[in-house]
C-alpha positions, -999 to +999 in steps of 0.1 A: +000+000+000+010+033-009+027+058+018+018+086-002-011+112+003-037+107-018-055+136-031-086+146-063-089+177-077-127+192-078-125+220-105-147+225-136-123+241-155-102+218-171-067+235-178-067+249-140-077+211-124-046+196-145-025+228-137-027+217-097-025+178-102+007+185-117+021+205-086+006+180-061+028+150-088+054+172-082+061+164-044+072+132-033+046+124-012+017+133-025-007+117-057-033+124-076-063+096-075-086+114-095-100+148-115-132+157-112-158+190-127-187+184-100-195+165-071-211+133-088-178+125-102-151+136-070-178+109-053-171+085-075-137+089-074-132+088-037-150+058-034-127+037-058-096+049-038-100+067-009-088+102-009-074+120+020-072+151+007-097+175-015-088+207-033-120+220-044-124+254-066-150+275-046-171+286-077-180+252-099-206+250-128-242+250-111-225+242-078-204+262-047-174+248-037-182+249+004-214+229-002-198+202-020-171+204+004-196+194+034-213+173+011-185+150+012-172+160+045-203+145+055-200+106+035-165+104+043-156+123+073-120+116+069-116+139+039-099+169+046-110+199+022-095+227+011-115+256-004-096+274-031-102+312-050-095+341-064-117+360-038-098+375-006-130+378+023-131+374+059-168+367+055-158+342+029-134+327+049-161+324+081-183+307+060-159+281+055-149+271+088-182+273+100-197+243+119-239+237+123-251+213+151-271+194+127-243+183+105-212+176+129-188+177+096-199+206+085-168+230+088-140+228+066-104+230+067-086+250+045-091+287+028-064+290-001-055+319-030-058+301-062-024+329-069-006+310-043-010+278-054+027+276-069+048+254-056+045+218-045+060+226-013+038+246-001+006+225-009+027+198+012+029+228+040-006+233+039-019+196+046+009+193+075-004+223+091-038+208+092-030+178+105-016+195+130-039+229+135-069+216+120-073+242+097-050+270+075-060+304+061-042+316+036-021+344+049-026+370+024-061+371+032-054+376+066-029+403+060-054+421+034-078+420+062-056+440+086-043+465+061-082+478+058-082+480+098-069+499+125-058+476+149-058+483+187-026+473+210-040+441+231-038+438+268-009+415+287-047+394+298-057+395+258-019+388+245-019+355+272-050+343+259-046+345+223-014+324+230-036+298+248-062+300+220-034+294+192-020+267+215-055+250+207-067+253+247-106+252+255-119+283+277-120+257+306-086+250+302-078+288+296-094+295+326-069+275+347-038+283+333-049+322+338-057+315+373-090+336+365-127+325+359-142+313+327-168+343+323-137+360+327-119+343+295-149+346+277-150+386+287-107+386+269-120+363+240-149+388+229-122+420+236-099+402+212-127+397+184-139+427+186-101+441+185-089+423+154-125+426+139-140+393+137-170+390+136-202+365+131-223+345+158-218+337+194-203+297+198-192+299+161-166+281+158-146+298+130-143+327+146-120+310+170-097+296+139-098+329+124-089+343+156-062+320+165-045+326+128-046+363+130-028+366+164-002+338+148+005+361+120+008+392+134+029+384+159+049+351+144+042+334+179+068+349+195+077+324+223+100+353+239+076+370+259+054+340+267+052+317+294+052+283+283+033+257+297+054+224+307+046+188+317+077+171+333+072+131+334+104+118+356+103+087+381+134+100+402+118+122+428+146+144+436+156+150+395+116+160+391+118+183+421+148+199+410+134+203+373+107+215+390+123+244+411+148+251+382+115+258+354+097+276+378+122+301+383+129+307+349+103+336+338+099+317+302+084+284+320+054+274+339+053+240+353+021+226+350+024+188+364+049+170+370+041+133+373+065+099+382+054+072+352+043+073+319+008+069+315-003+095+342+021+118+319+001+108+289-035+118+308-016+151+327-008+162+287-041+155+271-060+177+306-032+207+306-021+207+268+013+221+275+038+238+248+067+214+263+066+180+280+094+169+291+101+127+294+122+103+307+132+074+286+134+049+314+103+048+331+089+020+353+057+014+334+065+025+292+091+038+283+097+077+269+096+065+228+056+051+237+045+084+259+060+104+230+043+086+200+010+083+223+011+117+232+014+130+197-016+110+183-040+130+201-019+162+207+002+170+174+014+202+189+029+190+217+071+194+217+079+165+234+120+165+243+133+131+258+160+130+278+178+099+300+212+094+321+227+080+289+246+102+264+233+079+237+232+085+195+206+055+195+183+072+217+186+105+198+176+087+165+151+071+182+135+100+201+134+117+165+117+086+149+091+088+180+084+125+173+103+142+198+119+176+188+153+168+209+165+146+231+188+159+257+206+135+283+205+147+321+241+157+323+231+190+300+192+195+311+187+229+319+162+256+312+181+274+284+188+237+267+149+234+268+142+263+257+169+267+226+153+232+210+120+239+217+125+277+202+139+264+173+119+238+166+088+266+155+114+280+127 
């Protein structure tokens, strides 16, 4: 079976559809399964060998792009579908993310400029950032957006929880990590649409993608001035307590939990959803390479860094197969080490 991703083109103009089929070819780990001018046929062709991916022009003959896209979002729920077009609209690109009770598939994942669809790299780009985010907006949009606006400076409480929001937290979860109450985050979270212009309905969900890509733009994600969340999973009592003091005296750091074995680290991630966990290879019940590949199935954004008494090349290669950003034996743990592989990792 093929590792490649497997992607149709939905586009009724013919020259344009081949145009992007041969860009996706032109990566090395993507393929075009199929071409299709309409829904009838991208159906067919998705049933006969199952696509992961969809790019799907927004205007197609007697048919709109986002309601084919839920169409099939809702047969085959594993499809991810990106919307692409000429147009540039934050209204447009609402309208696309947006989710409706009655059909739980409903939303979409991806908003792109037919213009910048040139270069097979960045169509690779695009699907790893929704396997990870969920969702991309093109960036031009975004920036067109702002340009038309006059943008007002956010609050130290508003700059905190936009990082929390991009970081993919829940307002519960917000809630705790600000030490504050959850009317209280949902008091920052209105400031900030109403600050970077967003608007639409109460509980819509794409508001909170748009939100969470504007604040990523415009200000790269800047790590510098943001305290990042860390899980610390260590069986060695005194090495956790002293990783412990050492983070939480470091202004860039915030312990969240800090746990002795591998599957309370796996359930401490999933409730906190820190920027960092931090993980012992040797642990008495898994060991660090399982917590690291369990952790990232259900938490892509997590930086995981490994670390163990050994000064080991195996275990390097091997933390990097298991997903790990770094792994950095004890004898040269230290906050600044952390923080220089989990910095660079977001470059």
């Amino acid at each position: 079976m093929s590792d490649l991703i497997s992607v149709i083109v939905i586009d009724d103009q013919l020259v344009q559809r081949e145009g992007i089929a041969k860009l996706v070819e032109a990566t090395d780990k993507m393929r075009v399964v199929g071409l299709a001018g309409n829904s009838d046929e991208a159906k067919k062709l998705i049933e006969r060998d199952r696509a992961e991916l969809a790019l799907v022009d927004l205007v197609l003959q007697d048919e709109n792009g986002i309601e084919v896209g839920r169409a099939l979002r809702e047969l085959y729920s594993w499809l991810k579908i990106v919307i692409y077009t000429r147009e540039k609209s934050m209204v447009l690109a609402s309208e696309i993310f947006r989710e409706y009770k009655q059909y739980p598939q409903s939303g979409l994942q991806g908003y792109l400029l037919t213009r910048n669809i040139s270069s097979s790299a960045y169509l690779l780009q695009i699907y790893n950032k929704i396997l990870n985010d969920g969702y991309f907006i093109d960036p031009e949009v975004l920036r067109w957006h702002y340009q038309l606006t006059k943008f007002e400076k956010l609050t130290p409480r508003e700059e905190s929880c936009a990082h929390l929001i991009v970081r993919g937290l829940s307002n519960s979860q917000i809630a705790e990590r600000m030490a504050v109450s959850r009317r209280r985050v949902e008091n920052l979270i209105n400031s900030l649409y109403q600050k970077f212009n967003i608007y639409g309905d109460k509980g819509d969900p794409a508001r909170r993608v748009i939100l969470a890509e504007s604040f990523r733009l415009l200000t790269s994600t800047s790590l510098l001035a943001y305290e990042m969340g860390i899980v610390i999973v260590e069986d060695q009592q005194e090495q956790r307590s002293k990783l412990c003091d050492a983070l939480n005296k470091d202004k860039r750091f915030k312990v969240l939990a800090a746990v002795e074995n591998g599957e309370s680290g796996i359930e401490a991630v999933f409730h906190a959803r820190p920027d960092i966990v931090l993980v012992d290879i040797n642990l008495p019940d898994i060991n660090g390479f399982q917590v690291a590949q369990r952790i990232l199935e259900g938490f892509h954004q997590a930086k995981i860094v490994l670390t163990s008494n050994e000064e080991s090349t195996l275990y390097k290669e091997m933390a990097i197969e298991a997903g790990a950003v770094a792994f950095i034996p004890k004898v040269l743990l230290s906050p600044d080490e952390i923080f220089k592989v989990s910095d660079s990792s977001e470059k």
